[in-house]
ChimeraX commands (.cxc) that place a marker at each C-alpha (Angstrom):
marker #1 position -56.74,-8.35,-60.90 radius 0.5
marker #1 position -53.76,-8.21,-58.52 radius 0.5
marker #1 position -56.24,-6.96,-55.77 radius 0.5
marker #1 position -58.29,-10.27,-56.30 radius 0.5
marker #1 position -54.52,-12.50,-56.17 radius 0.5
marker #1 position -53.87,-10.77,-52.97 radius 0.5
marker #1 position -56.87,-11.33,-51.76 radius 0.5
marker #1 position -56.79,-15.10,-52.44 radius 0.5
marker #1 position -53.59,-15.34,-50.90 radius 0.5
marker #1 position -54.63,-13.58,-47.97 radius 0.5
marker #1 position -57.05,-16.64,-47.85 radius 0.5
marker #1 position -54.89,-18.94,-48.66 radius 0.5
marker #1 position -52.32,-17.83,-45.75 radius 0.5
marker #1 position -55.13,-17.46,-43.22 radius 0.5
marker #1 position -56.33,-21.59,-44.32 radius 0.5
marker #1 position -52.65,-22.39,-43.53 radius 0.5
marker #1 position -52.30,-20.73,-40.15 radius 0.5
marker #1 position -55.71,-21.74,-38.83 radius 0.5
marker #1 position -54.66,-25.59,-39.89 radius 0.5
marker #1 position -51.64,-25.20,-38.32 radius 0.5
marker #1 position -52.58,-23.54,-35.36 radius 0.5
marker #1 position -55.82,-26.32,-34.74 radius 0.5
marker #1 position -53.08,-28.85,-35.34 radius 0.5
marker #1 position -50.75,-27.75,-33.46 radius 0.5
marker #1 position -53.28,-27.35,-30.07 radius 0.5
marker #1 position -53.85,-31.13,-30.01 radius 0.5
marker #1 position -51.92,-33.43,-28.72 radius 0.5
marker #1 position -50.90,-37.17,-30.02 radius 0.5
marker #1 position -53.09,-36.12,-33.24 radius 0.5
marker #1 position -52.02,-37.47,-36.40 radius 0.5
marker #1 position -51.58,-34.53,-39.19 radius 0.5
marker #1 position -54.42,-34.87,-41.96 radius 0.5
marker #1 position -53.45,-33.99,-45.28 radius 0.5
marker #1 position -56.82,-33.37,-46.62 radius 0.5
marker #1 position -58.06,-31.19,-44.00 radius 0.5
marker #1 position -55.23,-29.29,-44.51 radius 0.5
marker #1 position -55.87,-28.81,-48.03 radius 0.5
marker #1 position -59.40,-28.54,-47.55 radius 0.5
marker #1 position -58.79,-25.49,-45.04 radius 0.5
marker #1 position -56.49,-23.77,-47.12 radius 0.5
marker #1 position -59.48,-24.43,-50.08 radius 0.5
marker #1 position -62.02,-22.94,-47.98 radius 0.5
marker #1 position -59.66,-19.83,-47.27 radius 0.5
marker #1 position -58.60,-19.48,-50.85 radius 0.5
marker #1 position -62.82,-19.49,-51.57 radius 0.5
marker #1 position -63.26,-17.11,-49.30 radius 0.5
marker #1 position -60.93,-14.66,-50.73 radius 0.5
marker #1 position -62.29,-15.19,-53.99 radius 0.5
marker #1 position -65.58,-13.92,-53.02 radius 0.5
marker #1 position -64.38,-10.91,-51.00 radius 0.5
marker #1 position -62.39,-9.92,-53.84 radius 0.5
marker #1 position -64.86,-10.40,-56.82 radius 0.5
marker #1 position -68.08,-10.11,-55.32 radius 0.5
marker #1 position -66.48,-7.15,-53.34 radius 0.5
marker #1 position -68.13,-8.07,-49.61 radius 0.5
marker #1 position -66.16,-7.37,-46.53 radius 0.5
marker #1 position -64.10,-10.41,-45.15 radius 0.5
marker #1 position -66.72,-11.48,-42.56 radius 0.5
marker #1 position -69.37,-11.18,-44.79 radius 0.5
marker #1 position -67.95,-13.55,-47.13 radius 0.5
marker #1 position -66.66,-15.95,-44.94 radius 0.5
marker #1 position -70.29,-16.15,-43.47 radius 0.5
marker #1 position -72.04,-16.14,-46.50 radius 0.5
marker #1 position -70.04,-19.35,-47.81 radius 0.5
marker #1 position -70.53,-20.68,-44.25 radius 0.5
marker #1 position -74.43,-20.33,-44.80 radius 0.5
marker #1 position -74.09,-21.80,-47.81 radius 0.5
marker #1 position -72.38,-25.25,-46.98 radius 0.5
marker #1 position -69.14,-24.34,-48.05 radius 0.5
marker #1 position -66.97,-26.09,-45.88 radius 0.5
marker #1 position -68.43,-29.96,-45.86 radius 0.5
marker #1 position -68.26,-28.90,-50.02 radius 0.5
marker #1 position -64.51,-27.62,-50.34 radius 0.5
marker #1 position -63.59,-30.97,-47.79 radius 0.5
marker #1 position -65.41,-33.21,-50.12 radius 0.5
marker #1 position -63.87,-32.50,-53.41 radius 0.5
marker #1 position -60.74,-32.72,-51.26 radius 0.5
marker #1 position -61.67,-36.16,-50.26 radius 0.5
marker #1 position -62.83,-37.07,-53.31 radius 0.5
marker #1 position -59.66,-35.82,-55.39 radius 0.5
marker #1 position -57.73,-37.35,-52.50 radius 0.5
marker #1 position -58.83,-40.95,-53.04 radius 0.5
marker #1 position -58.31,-40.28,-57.03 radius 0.5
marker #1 position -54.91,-39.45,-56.85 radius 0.5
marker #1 position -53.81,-41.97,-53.59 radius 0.5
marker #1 position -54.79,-45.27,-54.17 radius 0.5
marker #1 position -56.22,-47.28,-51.40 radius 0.5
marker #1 position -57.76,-44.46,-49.67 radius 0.5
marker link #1:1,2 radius 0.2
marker link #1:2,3 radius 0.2
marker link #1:3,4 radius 0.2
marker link #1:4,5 radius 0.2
marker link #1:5,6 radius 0.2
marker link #1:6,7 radius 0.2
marker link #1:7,8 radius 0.2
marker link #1:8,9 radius 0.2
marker link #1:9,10 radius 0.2
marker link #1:10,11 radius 0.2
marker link #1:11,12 radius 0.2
marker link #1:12,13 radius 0.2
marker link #1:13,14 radius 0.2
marker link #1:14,15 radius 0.2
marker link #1:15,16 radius 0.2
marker link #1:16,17 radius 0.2
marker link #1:17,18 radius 0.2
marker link #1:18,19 radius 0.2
marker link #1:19,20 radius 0.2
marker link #1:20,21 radius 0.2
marker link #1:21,22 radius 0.2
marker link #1:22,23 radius 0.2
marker link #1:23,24 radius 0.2
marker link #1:24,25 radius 0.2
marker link #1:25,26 radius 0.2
marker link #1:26,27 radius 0.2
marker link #1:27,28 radius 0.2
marker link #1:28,29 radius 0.2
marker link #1:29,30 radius 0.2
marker link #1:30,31 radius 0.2
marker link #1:31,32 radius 0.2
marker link #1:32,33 radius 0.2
marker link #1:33,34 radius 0.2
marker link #1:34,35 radius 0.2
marker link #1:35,36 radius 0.2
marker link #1:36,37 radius 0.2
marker link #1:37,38 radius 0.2
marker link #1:38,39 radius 0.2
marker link #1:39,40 radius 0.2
marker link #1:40,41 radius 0.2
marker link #1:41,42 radius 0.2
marker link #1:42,43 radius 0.2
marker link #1:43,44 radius 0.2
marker link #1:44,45 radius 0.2
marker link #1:45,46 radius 0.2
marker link #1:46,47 radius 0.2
marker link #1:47,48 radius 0.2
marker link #1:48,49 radius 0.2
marker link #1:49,50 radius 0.2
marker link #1:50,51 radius 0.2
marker link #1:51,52 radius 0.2
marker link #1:52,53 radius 0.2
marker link #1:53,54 radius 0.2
marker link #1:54,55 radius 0.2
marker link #1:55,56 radius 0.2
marker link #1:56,57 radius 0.2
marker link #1:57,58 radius 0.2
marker link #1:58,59 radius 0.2
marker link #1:59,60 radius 0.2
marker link #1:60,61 radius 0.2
marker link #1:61,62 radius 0.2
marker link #1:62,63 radius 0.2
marker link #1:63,64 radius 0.2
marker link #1:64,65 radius 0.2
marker link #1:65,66 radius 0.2
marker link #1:66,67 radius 0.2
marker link #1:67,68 radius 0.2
marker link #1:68,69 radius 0.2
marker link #1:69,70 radius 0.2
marker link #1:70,71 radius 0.2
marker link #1:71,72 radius 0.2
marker link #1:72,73 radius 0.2
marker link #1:73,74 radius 0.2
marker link #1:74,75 radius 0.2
marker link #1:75,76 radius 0.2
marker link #1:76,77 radius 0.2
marker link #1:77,78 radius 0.2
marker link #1:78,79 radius 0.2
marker link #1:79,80 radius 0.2
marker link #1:80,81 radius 0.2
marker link #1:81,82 radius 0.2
marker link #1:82,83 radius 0.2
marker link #1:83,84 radius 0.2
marker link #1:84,85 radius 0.2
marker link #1:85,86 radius 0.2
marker link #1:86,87 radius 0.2
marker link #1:87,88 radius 0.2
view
């Protein structure tokens, strides 16, 4: 069990640099909350499946790539986003 925590966090980390890093690249961008979240989703996912499923990193992340993942984990974002903030 604390192999599969570590392994999410390890996700969750690598969603948060990779955010932070795109953002950071840009310039005059405005910072987007929900792809933020939605990143560090996706990493988070990705962990989960390396760690339970027991694939290798890459294999996982392009497995959940194959399958859609991504437009998924930003859409329940968005769609959790615009529950919680009105007038989005």
């Amino acid at each position: 069990m604390i192999e599969l925590i570590s392994k999410v966090g390890s996700g969750v980390v690598a969603g948060i640099m990779y955010s932070l890093s795109s953002y950071a690249k840009k310039k005059d961008q405005e910072f987007d909350w929900v792809k933020f979240v939605s990143t560090i989703g996706f990493g988070a996912f990705v962990g989960l499946v390396h760690g339970s499923i027991g694939l290798d990193l890459s294999a996982a992340n392009a497995l959940l790539i194959n399958l859609g993942a991504v437009p998924i984990v930003e859409n329940v974002c968005k769609a959790i986003w615009r529950k919680l903030v009105p007038g989005n």
